[in-house]
C-alpha positions, -999 to +999 in steps of 0.1 A: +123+206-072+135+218-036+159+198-017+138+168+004+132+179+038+151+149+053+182+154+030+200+169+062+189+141+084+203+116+058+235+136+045+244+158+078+281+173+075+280+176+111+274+154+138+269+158+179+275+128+198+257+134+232+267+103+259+301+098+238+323+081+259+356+056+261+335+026+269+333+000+245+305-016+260+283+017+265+261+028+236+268+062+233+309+045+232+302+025+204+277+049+185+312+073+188+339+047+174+314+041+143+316+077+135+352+073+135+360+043+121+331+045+097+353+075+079+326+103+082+332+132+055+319+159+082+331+170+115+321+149+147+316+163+180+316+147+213+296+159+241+298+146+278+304+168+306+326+143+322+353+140+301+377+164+282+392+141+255+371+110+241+383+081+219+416+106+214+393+135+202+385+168+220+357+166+239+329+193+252+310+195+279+278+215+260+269+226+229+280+261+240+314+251+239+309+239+203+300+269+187+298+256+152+268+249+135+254+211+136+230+190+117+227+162+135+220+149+168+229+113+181+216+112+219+227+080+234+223+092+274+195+076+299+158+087+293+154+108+321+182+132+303+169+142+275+145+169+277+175+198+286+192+180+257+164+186+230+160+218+248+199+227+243+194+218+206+168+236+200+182+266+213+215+255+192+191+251+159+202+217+152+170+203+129+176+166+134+179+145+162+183+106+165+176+092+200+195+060+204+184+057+242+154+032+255+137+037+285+103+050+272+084+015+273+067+024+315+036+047+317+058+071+331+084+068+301+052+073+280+042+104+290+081+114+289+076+106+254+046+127+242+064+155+266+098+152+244+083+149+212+058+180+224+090+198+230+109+186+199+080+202+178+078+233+193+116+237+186+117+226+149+135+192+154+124+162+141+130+128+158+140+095+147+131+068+176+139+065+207+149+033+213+161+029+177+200+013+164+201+049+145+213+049+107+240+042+081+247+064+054+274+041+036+285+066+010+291+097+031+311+075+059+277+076+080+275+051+108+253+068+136+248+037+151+256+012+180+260-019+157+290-038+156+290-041+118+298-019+093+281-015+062+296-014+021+280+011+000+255-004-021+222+004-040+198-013-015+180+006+016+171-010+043+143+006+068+134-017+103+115-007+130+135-033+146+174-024+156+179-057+163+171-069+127+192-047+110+221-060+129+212-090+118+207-082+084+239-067+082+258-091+096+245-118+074+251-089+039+287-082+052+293-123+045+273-118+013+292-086+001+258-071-001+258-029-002+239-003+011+225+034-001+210+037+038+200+019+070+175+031+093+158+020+125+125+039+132+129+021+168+095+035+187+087+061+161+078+089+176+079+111+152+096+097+117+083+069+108+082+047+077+061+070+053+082+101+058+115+080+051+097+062+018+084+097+008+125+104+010+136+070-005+114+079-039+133+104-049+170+092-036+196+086-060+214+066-044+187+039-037+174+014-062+154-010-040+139-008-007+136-033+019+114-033+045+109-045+085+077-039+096+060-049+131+033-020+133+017+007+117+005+036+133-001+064+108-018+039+077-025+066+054+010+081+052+023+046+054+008+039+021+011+069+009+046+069+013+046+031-002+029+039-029+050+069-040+083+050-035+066+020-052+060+039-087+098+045-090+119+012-081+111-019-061+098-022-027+098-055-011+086-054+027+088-084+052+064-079+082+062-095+116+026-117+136+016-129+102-004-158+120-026-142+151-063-138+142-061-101+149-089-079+153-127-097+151-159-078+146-185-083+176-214-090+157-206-103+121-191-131+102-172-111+084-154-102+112-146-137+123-138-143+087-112-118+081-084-112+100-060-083+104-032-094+084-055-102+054-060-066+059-023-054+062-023-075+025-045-059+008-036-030+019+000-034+004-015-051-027-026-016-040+010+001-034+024-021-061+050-036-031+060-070-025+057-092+004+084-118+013+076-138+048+116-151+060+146-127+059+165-147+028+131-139+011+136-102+016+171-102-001+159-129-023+133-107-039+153-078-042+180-093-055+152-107-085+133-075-090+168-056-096+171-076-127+141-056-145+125-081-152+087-087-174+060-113-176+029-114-191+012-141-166+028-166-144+031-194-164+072-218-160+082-242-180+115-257-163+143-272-179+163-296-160+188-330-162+176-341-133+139-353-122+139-349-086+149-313-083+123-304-112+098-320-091+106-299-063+106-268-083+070-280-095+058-289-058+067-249-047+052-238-078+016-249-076+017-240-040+030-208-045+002-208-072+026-208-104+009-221-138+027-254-151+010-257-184+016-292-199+040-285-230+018-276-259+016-300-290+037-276-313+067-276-287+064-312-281+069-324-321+104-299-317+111-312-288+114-347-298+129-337-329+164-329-309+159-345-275+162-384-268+132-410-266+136-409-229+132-371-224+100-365-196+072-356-222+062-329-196+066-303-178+093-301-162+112-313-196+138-332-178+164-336-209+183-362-188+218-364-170+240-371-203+224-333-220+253-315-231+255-274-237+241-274-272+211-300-261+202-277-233+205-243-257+182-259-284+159-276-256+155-236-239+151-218-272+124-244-281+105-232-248+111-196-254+094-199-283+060-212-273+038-186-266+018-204-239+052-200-216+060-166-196+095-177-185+120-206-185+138-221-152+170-238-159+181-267-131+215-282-132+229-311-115+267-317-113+265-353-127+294-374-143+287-362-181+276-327-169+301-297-179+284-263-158+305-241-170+304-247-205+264-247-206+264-221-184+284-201-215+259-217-240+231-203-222+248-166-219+257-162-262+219-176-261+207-145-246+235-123-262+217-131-298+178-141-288+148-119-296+127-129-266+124-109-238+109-138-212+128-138-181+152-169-177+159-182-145+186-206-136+196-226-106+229-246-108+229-272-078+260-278-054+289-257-045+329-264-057+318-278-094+288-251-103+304-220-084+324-207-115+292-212-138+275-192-111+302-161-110+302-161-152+259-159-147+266-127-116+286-107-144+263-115-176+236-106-150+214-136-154+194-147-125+209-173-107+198-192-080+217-221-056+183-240-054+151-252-068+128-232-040+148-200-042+145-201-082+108-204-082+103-181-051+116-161-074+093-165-101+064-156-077+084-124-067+082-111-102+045-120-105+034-107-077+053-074-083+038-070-115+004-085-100+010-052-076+019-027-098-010-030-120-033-029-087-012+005-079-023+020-114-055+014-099-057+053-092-087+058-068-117+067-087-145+091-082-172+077-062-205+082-083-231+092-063-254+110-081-276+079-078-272+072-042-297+089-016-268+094+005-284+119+024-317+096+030-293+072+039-272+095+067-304+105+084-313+067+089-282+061+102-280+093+127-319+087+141-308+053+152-277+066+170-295+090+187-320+063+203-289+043+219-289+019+186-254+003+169-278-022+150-298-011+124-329-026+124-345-054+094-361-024+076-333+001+081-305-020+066-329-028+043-334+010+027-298+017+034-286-008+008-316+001-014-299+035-011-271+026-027-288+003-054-272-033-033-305-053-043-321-068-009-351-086-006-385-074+003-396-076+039-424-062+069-417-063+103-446-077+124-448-081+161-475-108+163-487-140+143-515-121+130-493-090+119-471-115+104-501-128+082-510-094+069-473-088+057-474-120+042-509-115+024-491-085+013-457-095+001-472-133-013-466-166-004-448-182-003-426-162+029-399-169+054-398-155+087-367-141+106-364-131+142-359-095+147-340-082+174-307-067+183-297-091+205-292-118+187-263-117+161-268-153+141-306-161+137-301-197+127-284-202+155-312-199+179-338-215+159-347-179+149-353-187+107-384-204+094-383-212+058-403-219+029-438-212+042-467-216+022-500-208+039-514-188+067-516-221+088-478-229+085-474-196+090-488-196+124-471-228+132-438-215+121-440-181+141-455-203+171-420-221+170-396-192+162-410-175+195-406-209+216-369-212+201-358-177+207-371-180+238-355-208+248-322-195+238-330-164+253-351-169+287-348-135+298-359-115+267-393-116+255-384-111+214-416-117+194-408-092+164-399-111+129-392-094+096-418-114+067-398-117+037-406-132+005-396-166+001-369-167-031-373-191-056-336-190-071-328-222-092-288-231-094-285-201-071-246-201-052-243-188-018-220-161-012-208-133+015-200-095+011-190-078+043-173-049+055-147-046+090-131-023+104-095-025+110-081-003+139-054+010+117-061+009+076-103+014+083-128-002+062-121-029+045-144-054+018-143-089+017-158-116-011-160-153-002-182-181+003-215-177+023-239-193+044-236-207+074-202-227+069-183-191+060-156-195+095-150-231+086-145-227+048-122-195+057-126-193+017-124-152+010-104-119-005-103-085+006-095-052-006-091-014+008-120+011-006-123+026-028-125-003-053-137-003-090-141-027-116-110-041-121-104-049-088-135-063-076-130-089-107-097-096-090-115-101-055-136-123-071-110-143-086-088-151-058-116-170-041-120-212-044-160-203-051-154-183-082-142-214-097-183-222-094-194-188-105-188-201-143-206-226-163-202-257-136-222-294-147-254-285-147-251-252-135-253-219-159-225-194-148-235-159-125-243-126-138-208-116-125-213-082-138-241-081-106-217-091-082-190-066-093-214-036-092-226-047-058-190-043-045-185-009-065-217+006-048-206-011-016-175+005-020-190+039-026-214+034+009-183+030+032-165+055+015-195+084+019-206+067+048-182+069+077-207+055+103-204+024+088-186+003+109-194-034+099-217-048+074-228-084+063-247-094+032-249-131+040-261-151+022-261-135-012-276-155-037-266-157-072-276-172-105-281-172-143-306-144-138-303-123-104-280-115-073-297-109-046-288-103-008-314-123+013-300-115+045-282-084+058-265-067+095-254-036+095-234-023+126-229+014+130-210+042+150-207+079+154-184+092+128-149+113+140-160+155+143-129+156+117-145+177+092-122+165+064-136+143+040-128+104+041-106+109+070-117+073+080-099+056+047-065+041+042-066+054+002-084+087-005-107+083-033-105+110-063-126+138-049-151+141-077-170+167-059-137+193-066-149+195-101-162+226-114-168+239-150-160+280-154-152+306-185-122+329-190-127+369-192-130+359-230-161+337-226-137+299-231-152+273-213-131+253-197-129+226-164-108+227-132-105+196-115-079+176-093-054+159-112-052+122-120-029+093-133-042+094-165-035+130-169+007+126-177+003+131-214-018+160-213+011+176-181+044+164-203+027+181-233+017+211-213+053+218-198+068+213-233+051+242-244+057+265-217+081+292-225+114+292-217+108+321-192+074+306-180+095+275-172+123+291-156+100+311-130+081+281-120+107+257-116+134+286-108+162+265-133+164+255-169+138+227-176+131+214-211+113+189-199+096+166-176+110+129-167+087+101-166+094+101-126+085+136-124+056+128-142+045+097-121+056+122-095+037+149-104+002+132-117-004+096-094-010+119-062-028+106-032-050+137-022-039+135+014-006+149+018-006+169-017-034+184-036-029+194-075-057+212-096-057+212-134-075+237-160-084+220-193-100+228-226-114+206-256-095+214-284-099+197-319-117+166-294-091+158-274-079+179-237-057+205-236-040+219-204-040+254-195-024+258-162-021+238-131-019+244-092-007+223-068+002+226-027+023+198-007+019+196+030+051+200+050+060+176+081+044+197+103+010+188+094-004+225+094+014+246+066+019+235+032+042+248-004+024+256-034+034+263-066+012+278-099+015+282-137-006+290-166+003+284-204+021+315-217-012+319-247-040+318-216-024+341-194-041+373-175-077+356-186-085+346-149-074+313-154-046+314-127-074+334-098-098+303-101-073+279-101-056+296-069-088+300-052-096+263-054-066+255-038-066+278-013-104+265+000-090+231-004-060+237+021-082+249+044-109+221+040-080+198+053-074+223+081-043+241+073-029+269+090-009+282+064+003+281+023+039+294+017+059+297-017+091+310-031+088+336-064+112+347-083+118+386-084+111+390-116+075+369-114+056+401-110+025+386-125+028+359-096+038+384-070+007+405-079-016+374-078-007+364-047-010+401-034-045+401-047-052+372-023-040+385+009-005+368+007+025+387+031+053+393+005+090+394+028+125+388+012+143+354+014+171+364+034+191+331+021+187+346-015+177+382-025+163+372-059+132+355-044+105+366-026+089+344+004+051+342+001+026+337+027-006+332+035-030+326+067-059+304+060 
C-alpha cells in the first residue's frame, strides 16, 4: 500500500543536471534545454564548474552550492568523471541517478562500471544506464533526456534498452499524435533494468499499455517476474531484437541442435500472458488493438468485403499467421443468399460485391455475427464508383450501438482522401480500424495470441509431486558420476534416473563382450538390439553403432562382430567394445517422437516436444515450454507441433495414448525442476501407439549444481513450493493448514478482508479499506515466490476453506532485506495462529538468504508490537511519523 520505490525516480520534483552546458550539440546541453522547454513542474539545477549562468539560468559549480534537497540525478559528463559525482550525491542523499554518458563498452570501462555501480550501492542510489537516452515523464513536464523530440502525454509506456529506438519511436508517434504515460531507456543496465520498471508500470496510473524494446536479458527471473505482474493488469506487447541466429546449441544432444535460443525467449514470454510483435508498426499496431478490450473465444474470421482481391490478401496473412477461415456454415449461407445477389462469393471471404450499399453490408455482418462457428468479423472496403464509406461506415456504428454480440469487429477501409472521414467517425465510436488488409488481420492474431497468453499466465506454477519420485536415489546417481570425471551418464544410469521419475524406458544390460552380450540377451529375450556404449560417441547410428532386430545368438554374434568393426572404424583411436542389450520392441503403428531438455544461459531449463528419429534437425518440427509445466500445457506443447496432427486416429492408424505423453512431460518437468544437475537430456526416439509410450533411446548430460542453497535457483518460473506446507492446531485444539498462497486462493482473501474489522483493517493497511480490488487481489494472490513470499492459515468450515490470517514479506531492491506485513481474523486471534504463521516466514526469508525483515506498526498495534517483541524484533520510532513504530529484525 506504500508508495513504489521508484515513484521518486519517475515523479522527481527536483532535478540536477551534471555536464549542463550552452552547447546545443553536447549531451549534457541538450539533456538541459529539454528540462526547460519540456515545462518541468520541479526546480532544475545546473551543475558545471565552468560556467556561472547556463541556458539563462544560474548555474553551480557543486552540489554544495545547491543546498536544497534533490531527487534526481541526470549525469551527462565523460566516464572517467563520474565516480566523485556518485560520490558527491551520495553524500548529498540524492536516491536516483540517471547516467546519460557512454564510455563503459572497453575492459577498462568494464571494471569502471562494476566500480560505480559498487559505489552507487553502498550509497543508497540506484542507477538507470549508463549509456542510456534517460526518460520522459510527459505529464509532470519530464524530459531528462538528449532526444530531439518531445513527447504528448498519453496512456502508453514505452521501455527500450535501446536510446536510439526510442528516438525513433517518438519521432514517428509525434506524426501520429500518439501519447505517452513514460519513456525509458535502460541503456547498459547496470542496475534498473526492465523487471524493476515493469514491477513499477503494474501499478502506475497513468499507464494502460506497455511497450517493449528488448535486445537482452540479464536477470530472467525478475524479467518475468516483472512481466508477469505487469501482464495481469493491462497489456504488454514486447518487440525483441536477433530473432533469426541459432543461438545457444547443446554439445551432445539433438535437442540442442533442435532448439534454439529464441524459441526459448518465446516460451518464456508465452507464460507471462505478453504479446510479441516482430517490426516497430507491429508494436503500436498491437497496442493500439489490445486497448480496445477486446474478447474471443478461438481464432476463427469471417471477412466481409466488396472487393475480392483484398479479401484474398486478408485470407493469405491469415492462414499464415495461423487464423481459422471456416467455410460459411450451411445455416449462414441459406441467410445469406436470402439478402445478397446471385453473384456474392459463396465463401469465406463473403465478397458482397462493388455495388453493396450500407444496408447490404449491415444485414451481410449481422448475418455473420450471428453464426456461432465465427469469433469475429473483418470488414474491407474499397472506394469504388457506387461505394459511399462514410455512410456504411455510420451503418456499421448504429449496428453496434443496438447489437447483442460481443465478437470483436474489425474494419479496414482502403485508400486515403475518400475513406479518411469514415476512418475519424470509426476513431471516436472506438471501432478498430485499420488502413489495410495485413494490419487488420495482424490484428486479429494480436488479440488471439493475447488471450492465447493470458490463459498460459493463469497457469500458476504448480506443486511438483514427488512423493513418487526416488529423488534422492536419483541425486546420488547423478553425484557418484560427477565425482569420477563423468558429464554422461552412462546406458544404465539414464536408464534408473528416468525410472526414477516413472519416464518409461526400455529394458537393457550392458555387456563388454559378444559372449556377455549373449547372456543379457538370454536374459532379457529375443528378440534384442544392441547399442554401442560409450561417452564418446554422441549419435550411435551415426557410426554404425545400432544393430537392430536380432533374433538368435548367431546374429547376435554377427551383429556385435560388426558394431565393434564400425565403431572402430569411425573411431581408430578408441578401443569401445561395451554395448547396452536391449529388448527388441515390437510396437505396431508406433510414431516416432523426441522429448529433450537444454539449457539456456539465461531462462535455464527448458522442454521441447517434436518429431523424433533421426531426421529431428531437418524436420525442425517442435515446441517448447519453461518448467514447471502441467497438464494444460503440455497438451498445448503437444498441439503446436505438425506430428500431433498424426497422434489422432490417422488411415489406418489408431490415435496415441496422449494421456502417456502428457504425464511423461509432467514428470520430466518435475526431474529438472528437483534436479538441478540436469543439464541436457534426450528421449529420442520415443515411441508411441494405441497401447504404450515408450522411450527406446535416452542421453542424459549432467553438471555440478550452483552451492546456492536456495531452492530452484536454476529456473526462470519458481514452482509452488509444496514442501512449505504444514498442518498445526490452535491453543484450542482447531486444526488447521498453513501454506504459501496461490492464484486460486482470491475468493477465499477478498472474503477474508471483508470480514476483518474495521480496526483490524485499519492497523494492517494503516487507512480505511472496505475492501480489496480485483488488482489488489491479482496483486496480492498470483505471486511468484522469488521476490515476495505470502503464507496463508486455513480451516474447513461447513466443506469449503476459510481464511484465518495471512503473512506475507516483499524483497526490497537491495536483494538482502525485505517488508512484511501480518493479520489474523478478529474471531481467531491470541490462539497462536499469527506465531506459526510469523515463524514460517521468518525461516523462509532466511532460506532465500536475507539479511533482514523490516515493517511499520501502528502505535496502537500493541498485539503486533508484542509479537514481534516476542521474536527478537528491535522496536525504534519512525522519525518521519511518530504514530508508527519501525520494526526490525536480523535473520
Amino acid at each position: 500500500m506504500q508508495p513504489h520505490y521508484l515513484t521518486q525516480l519517475f515523479n522527481p520534483k527536483s532535478v540536477a543536471v551534471f555536464g549542463a552546458s550552452d552547447r546545443e550539440d553536447s549531451v549534457g546541453g541538450t539533456a538541459f534545454n529539454n528540462l526547460l522547454t519540456a515545462g518541468f513542474q520541479g526546480k532544475i539545477y545546473a551543475i558545471n564548474p565552468k560556467h556561472k549562468e547556463v541556458q539563462g539560468q544560474a548555474c553551480f559549480a557543486s552540489l554544495e552550492d545547491v543546498g536544497e534537497s534533490i531527487d534526481l540525478a541526470v549525469i551527462a559528463t565523460p566516464a572517467h568523471t563520474i565516480m566523485p559525482i556518485i560520490k558527491a550525491c551520495g553524500q548529498a542523499n540524492i536516491p536516483f541517478a540517471i547516467v546519460l554518458s557512454a564510455g563503459f563498452e572497453s575492459e577498462e570501462g568494464k571494471l569502471l562500471q562494476k566500480t560505480l555501480l559498487k559505489t552507487a550501492r553502498q550509497l543508497g542510489i540506484r542507477l538507470l544506464g549508463p549509456n542510456c537516452l534517460g526518460i520522459i515523464r510527459p505529464k509532470i513536464g519530464l524530459n531528462a533526456t538528449f532526444s530531439k523530440n518531445q513527447a504528448q502525454s498519453g496512456k502508453l509506456a514505452l521501455v527500450s534498452q535501446s536510446g536510439a529506438l526510442c528516438t525513433g519511436v517518438l519521432d514517428w508517434a509525434e506524426t501520429n499524435e500518439i501519447g505517452f504515460s513514460l519513456v525509458a531507456s535502460t541503456g547498459d543496465a547496470a542496475d534498473l533494468d526492465f523487471g524493476e520498471i515493469l514491477d513499477y508500470l503494474a501499478s502506475d496510473a497513468q499507464t494502460h499499455s506497455i511497450l517493449l524494446y528488448i535486445e537482452g536479458i540479464t536477470n530472467a527471473r525478475r524479467f518475468l517476474s516483472g512481466l508477469r505482474k505487469a501482464a495481469r493488469v493491462k497489456p504488454v506487447i514486447l518487440l525483441k531484437s536477433g530473432r533469426m541466429p541459432a543461438g545457444t546449441q547443446a554439445a551432445i544432444s539433438h535437442t540442442g541442435a533442435l532448439v534454439g535460443s529464441d524459441d526459448i525467449f518465446n516460451a518464456a514470454i508465452e507464460r507471462t500472458g505478453v504479446v510479441r510483435a516482430k517490426t516497430i508498426s507491429q508494436l503500436f499496431s498491437a497496442a493500439k488493438t489490445l486497448t480496445y478490450d477486446l474478447t474471443i473465444k478461438q481464432n476463427r474470421l469471417m471477412i466481409v468485403t466488396n472487393g475480392g482481391g483484398p479479401g484474398v490478401m486478408a485470407t493469405d496473412l491469415a492462414a499464415e499467421l495461423g487464423i481459422q477461415m471456416p467455410k460459411v456454415s450451411e445455416t449462414t449461407l441459406k441467410a445469406l443468399n436470402e439478402i445478397l445477389p446471385a453473384h456474392w462469393s459463396h465463401n469465406n471471404p463473403v465478397d458482397i460485391l462493388g455495388d453493396a450499399t450500407p444496408e447490404r453490408y449491415r444485414k451481410a455482418i449481422e448475418i455473420c455475427m450471428d453464426d456461432p462457428e465465427i469469433d469475429a468479423v473483418l470488414v474491407l472496403l474499397t472506394p469504388q464508383a457506387m461505394t459511399d464509406p462514410v455512410a456504411i461506415a455510420h451503418s456499421l456504428i448504429e449496428m453496434q450501438k443496438t447489437s447483442n454480440h460481443k465478437k470483436p469487429l474489425l474494419t479496414a477501409w482502403l485508400g486515403e482522401n475518400l475513406v479518411g472521414p469514415a476512418r475519424e467517425a470509426f476513431y471516436k465510436a472506438h471501432i478498430p480500424t485499420f488502413r489495410t488488409p495485413e494490419a487488420a488481420v495482424e490484428a486479429m492474431h494480436f488479440i488471439t495470441e493475447y488471450h492465447h497468453n493470458q490463459t498460459l499466465l493463469k497457469q500458476i506454477p504448480e506443486p511438483n509431486e514427488t512423493s513418487h519420485c526416488d529423488i534422492d536415489g536419483a541425486r546420488q546417481i547423478i553425484h557418484n558420476a560427477l565425482r569420477e570425471g563423468r558429464t554422461l551418464l552412462n546406458t544404465l544410469e539414464t536408464k534408473a534416473l528416468l525410472k526414477a521419475f516413472h519416464i518409461p524406458v526400455t529394458q537393457a544390460m550392458i555387456a563388454n563382450s559378444a559372449t556377455e552380450a549373449l547372456v543379457a540377451a538370454e536374459n532379457i529375450g529375443f528378440p534384442v538390439a544392441l547399442k554401442v556404449n560409450s561417452d564418446k560417441i554422441t549419435h550411435k547410428s551415426d557410426s554404425g553403432g545400432v544393430e537392430l532386430n536380432i533374433q538368435t545368438p548367431a546374429e547376435l554374434h554377427h551383429a556385435y562382430d560388426r558394431l565393434v568393426a564400425s565403431v572402430k572404424e569411425h573411431f581408430p583411436n578408441e578401443d569401445i567394445r561395451s554395448v547396452s542389450v536391449e529388448s527388441m520392441l515390437n510396437m505396431p503403428f508406433a510414431r516416432e517422437l523426441i522429448i529433450g531438455v537444454s539449457r539456456d544461459p539465461v531462462f535455464g531449463p527448458a522442454i521441447s516436444f517434436g518429431s523424433g528419429g533421426t531426421m529431428v534437425e531437418i524436420l525442425k518440427d517442435s515446441s517448447s515450454a519453461l518448467p514447471p509445466i502441467n497438464e494444460f500445457i503440455a497438451k498445448r506443447m503437444i498441439a503446436s507441433t505438425k506430428v500431433s496432427k498424426m497422434l489422432g486416429n490417422y488411415r489406418n492408424l489408431p490415435a496415441v495414448q496422449v494421456d502417456k505423453l502428457v504425464e511423461i512431460l509432467t514428470n520430466l518437468s518435475t526431474m529438472v525442476s528437483e534436479l538441478p544437475e540436469v543439464a541436457e537430456l534426450d528421449l529420442n526416439p520415443i515411441l508411441a501407439n494405441h497401447q504404450q509410450v515408450l522411450a527406446v533411446d535416452a542421453r542424459i548430460r549432467v553438471e555440478r549444481a550452483s552451492k546456492s542453497m536456495v531452492p530452484y535457483a536454476h529456473m526462470a518460473i519458481h514452482p509452488y513450493p509444496l514442501h512449505l506446507e504444514k498442518h498445526s492446531t490452535t491453543s484450542s485444539g482447531m486444526e488447521f493448514c498453513i501454506r504459501p498462497i496461490r492464484a486460486e486462493d482470491a475468493q477465499m482473501e477478498s472474503e477474508f478482508v471483508d470480514h476483518l474489522s474495521e480496526k483490524t483493517k485499519f492497523l494492517r493497511f494503516m487507512q480505511s479499506v472496505k475492501s480489496l480490488s480485483q488488482e489488489m487481489l491479482v496483486r496480492f494472490t498470483q505471486i511468484d515466490y522469488d521476490q515476495e513470499m505470502a503464507f496463508i492459515a486455513y480451516c474447513e468450515e461447513d466443506g469449503h476453506p476459510k481464511e484465518l490470517g495471512v503473512t506475507r514479506y516483499s524483497i526490497n531492491p537491495d536483494g538482502k532485506t525485505a517488508e512484511f506485513a501480518l493479520v489474523v481474523h478478529d474471531g481467531y486471534q491470541h490462539q497462536g495462529i499469527g506465531t506459526q504463521l510469523l515463524e514460517c516466514l521468518i525461516e523462509d526469508a532466511r532460506r532465500k538468504g536475507l539479511d533482514k525483515l523490516n515493517g511499520e506498526v501502528l502505535k496502537q498495534n500493541q498485539g503486533m508490537l508484542a509479537l514481534a517483541e516476542q521474536f527478537g524484533f528491535q522496536l525504534s520510532p519512525c522519525t518521519e511519523d511518530k504514530g508508527i513504530i519501525l520494526v526490525e529484525k536480523k535473520l
